[in-house]
C-alpha positions as CSV (number, residue, x, y, z in Angstrom):
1,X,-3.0,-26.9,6.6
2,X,-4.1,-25.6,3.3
3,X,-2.9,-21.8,4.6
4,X,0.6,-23.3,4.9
5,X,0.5,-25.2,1.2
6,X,-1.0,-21.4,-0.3
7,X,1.9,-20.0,1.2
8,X,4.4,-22.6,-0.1
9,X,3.0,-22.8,-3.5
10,X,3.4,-18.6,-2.9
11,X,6.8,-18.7,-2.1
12,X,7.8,-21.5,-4.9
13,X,6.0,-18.9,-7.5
14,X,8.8,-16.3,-6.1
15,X,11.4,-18.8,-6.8
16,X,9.9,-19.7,-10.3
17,X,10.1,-15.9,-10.8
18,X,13.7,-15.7,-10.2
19,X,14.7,-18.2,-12.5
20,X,12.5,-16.9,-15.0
21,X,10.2,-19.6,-15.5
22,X,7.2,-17.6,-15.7
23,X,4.5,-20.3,-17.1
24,X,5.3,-22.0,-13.8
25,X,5.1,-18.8,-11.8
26,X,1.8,-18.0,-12.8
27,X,1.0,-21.2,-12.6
28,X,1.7,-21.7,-9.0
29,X,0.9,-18.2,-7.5
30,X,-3.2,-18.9,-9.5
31,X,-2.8,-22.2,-7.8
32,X,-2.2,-20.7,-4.1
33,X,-4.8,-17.9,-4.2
34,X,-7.1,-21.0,-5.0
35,X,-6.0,-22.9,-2.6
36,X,-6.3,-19.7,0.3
37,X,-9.8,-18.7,-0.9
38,X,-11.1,-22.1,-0.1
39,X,-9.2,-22.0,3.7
40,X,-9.5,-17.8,4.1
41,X,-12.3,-18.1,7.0
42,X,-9.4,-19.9,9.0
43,X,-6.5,-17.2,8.5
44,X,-9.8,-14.2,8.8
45,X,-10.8,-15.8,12.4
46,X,-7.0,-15.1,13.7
47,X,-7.7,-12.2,16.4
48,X,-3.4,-11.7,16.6
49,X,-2.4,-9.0,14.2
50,X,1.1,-9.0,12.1
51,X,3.3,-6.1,12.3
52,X,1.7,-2.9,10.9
53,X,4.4,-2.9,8.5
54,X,4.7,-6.5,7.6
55,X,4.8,-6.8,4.3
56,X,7.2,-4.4,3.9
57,X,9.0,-6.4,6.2
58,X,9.5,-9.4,4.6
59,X,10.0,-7.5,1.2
60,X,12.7,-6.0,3.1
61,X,14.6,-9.7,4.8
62,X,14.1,-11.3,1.2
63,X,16.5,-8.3,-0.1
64,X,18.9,-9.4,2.1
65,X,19.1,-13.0,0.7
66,X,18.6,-11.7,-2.9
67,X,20.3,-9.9,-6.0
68,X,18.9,-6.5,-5.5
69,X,19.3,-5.7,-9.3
70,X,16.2,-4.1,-11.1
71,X,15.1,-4.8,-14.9
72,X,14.9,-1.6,-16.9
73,X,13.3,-2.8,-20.2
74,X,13.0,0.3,-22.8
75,X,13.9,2.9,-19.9
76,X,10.7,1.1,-18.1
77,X,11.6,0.1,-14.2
78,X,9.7,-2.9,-13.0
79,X,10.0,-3.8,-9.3
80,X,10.2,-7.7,-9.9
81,X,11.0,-9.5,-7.0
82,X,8.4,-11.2,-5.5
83,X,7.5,-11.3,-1.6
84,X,8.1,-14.4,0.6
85,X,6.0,-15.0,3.2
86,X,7.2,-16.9,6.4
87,X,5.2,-20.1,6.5
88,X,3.9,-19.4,10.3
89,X,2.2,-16.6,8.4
90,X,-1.8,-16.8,9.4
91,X,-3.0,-12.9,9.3
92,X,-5.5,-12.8,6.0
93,X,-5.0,-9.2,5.8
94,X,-1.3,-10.0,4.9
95,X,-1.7,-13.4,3.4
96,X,-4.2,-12.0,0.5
97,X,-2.7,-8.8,-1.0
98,X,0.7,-10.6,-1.4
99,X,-0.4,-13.6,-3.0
100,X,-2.1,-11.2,-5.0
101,X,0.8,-9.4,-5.7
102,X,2.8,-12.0,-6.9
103,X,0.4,-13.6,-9.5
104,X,0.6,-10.3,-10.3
105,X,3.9,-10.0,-11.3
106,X,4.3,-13.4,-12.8
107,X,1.4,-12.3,-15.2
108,X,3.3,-8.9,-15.9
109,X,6.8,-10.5,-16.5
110,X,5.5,-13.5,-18.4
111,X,4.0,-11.2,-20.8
112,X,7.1,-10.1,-22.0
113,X,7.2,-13.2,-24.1
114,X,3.7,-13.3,-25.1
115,X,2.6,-12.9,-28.9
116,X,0.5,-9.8,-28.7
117,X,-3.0,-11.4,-28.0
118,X,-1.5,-12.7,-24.8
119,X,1.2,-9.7,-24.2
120,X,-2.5,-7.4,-23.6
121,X,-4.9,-10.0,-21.7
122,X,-1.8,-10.8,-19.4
123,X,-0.8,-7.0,-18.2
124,X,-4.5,-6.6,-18.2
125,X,-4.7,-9.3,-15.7
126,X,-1.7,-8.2,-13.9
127,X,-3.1,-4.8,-13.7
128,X,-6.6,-5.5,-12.1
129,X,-4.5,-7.9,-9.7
130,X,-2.3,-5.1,-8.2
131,X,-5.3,-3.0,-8.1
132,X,-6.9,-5.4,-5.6
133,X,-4.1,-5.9,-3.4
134,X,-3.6,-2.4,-3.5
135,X,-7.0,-1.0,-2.7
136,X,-6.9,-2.5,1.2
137,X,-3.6,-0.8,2.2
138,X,-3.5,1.6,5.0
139,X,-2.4,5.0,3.3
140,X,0.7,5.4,6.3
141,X,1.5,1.7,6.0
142,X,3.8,-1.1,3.7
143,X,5.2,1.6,1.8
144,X,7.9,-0.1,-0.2
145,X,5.1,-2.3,-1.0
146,X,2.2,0.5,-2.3
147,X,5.1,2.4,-3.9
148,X,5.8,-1.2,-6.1
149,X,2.4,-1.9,-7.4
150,X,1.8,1.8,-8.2
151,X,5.0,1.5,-10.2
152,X,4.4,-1.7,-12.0
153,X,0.8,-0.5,-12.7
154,X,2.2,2.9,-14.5
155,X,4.4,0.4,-16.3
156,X,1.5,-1.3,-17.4
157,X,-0.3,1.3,-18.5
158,X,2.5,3.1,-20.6
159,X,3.3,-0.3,-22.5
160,X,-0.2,-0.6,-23.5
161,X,-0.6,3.4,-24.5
162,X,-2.4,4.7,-21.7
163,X,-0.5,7.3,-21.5
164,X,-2.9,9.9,-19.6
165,X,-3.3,7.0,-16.7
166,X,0.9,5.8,-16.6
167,X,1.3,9.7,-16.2
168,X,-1.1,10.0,-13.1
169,X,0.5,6.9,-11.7
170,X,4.2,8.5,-11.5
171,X,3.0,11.6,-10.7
172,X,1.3,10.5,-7.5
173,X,4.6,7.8,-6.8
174,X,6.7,12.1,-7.6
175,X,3.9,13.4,-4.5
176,X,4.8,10.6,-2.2
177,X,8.6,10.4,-2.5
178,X,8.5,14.5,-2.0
179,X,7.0,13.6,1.6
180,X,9.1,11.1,2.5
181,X,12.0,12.8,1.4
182,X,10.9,16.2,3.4
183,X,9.8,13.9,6.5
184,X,13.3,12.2,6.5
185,X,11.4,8.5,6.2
186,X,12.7,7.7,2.8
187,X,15.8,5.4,3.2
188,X,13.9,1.9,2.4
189,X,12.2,3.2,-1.0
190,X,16.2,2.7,-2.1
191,X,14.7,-0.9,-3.7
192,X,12.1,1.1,-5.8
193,X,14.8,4.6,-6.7
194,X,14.3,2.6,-10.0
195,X,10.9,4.5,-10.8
196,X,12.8,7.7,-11.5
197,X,13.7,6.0,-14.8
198,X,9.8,6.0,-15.2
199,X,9.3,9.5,-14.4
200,X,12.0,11.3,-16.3
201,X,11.6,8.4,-19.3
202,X,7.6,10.0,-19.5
203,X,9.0,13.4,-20.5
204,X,8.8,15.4,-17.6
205,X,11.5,17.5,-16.0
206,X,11.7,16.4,-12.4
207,X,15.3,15.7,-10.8
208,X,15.4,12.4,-8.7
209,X,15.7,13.0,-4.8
210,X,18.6,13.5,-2.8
């Protein structure tokens, strides 16, 4: 079923990702959103719902199997790992925003050994990716998974000197982790603690939570 083979070539960008091959990683995850935009109307017609929380949910069992080690480039935290779907996978409203995310990220790491034409067109392409698979999210659901692309968008931004948008970035990821540190429901965000590096590295005097 062309779902399944979006999903595959998904999860083999992931793996691509990991062992740094990022021309392949883009690559494959451009190759599986393809491939799910020509099948979507299948995975769209499925009346079953995933878990509210299931992307966050598979970010969280592919930790388990992983390194959890982040990449700090110049003080900058990038949440890098990609998200691995389960191949019996069929809800679009999952499906889409993380093959979307991981194209994402291969066209945000990759860039790191661009020339400088490329470097810009490929975090520019990166950012308007996370931006889509961001915009559909329930504001009380998948947080590990909003928190990343907000982070990896700031990123974006700072590297490419917009510094008045990376700023409103971190400060809204500072507003959300003051919630969920004050509502006690902060003990997954451990795999993005990383943005603090972001926040303080930006020149502003706010202490990392407890």
């Amino acid at each position: 079923m062309s779902i399944e083979k979006a999903i595959q070539l998904s999860n083999q960008a992931v793996s691509f990702l990991e062992s740094k091959s990022f021309e392949e990683a883009i690559l494959s995850s451009c190759a599986a959103m393809e491939i799910f935009q020509q099948s979507r109307h299948m995975a769209e017609q499925v009346l079953s719902r995933q878990g509210n929380d299931f992307i966050d949910q598979c970010i969280l069992n592919h930790d388990k199997t992983s390194s959890s080690d982040q990449t700090i480039m110049d003080d900058d935290f990038i949440y890098e790992h990609g998200i691995v779907l389960p191949m019996n996978t069929f809800d679009a409203t999952v499906i889409t925003p993380v093959l979307i995310f991981n194209c994402a990220l291969s066209y945000q790491l990759a860039a790191r050994h661009c020339d400088d034409g490329t470097h810009q067109a490929f975090l520019d392409k990166a950012a308007s990716l996370y931006q889509i698979a961001y915009k559909d999210q329930d504001q009380d659901l998948n947080t590990i998974f909003k928190f990343a692309i907000l982070n990896n968008i700031g990123v974006i931004h700072k590297m490419l000197d917009r510094s008045e948008a990376a700023k409103a970035c971190f400060d809204y990821l500072v507003s959300m982790m003051m919630i969920y540190v004050a509502t006690d429901n902060c003990k997954y965000l451990r795999l993005v603690q990383g943005f603090w590096n972001n926040v303080l590295g930006d020149g502003r005097e706010t202490a990392p939570a407890a």
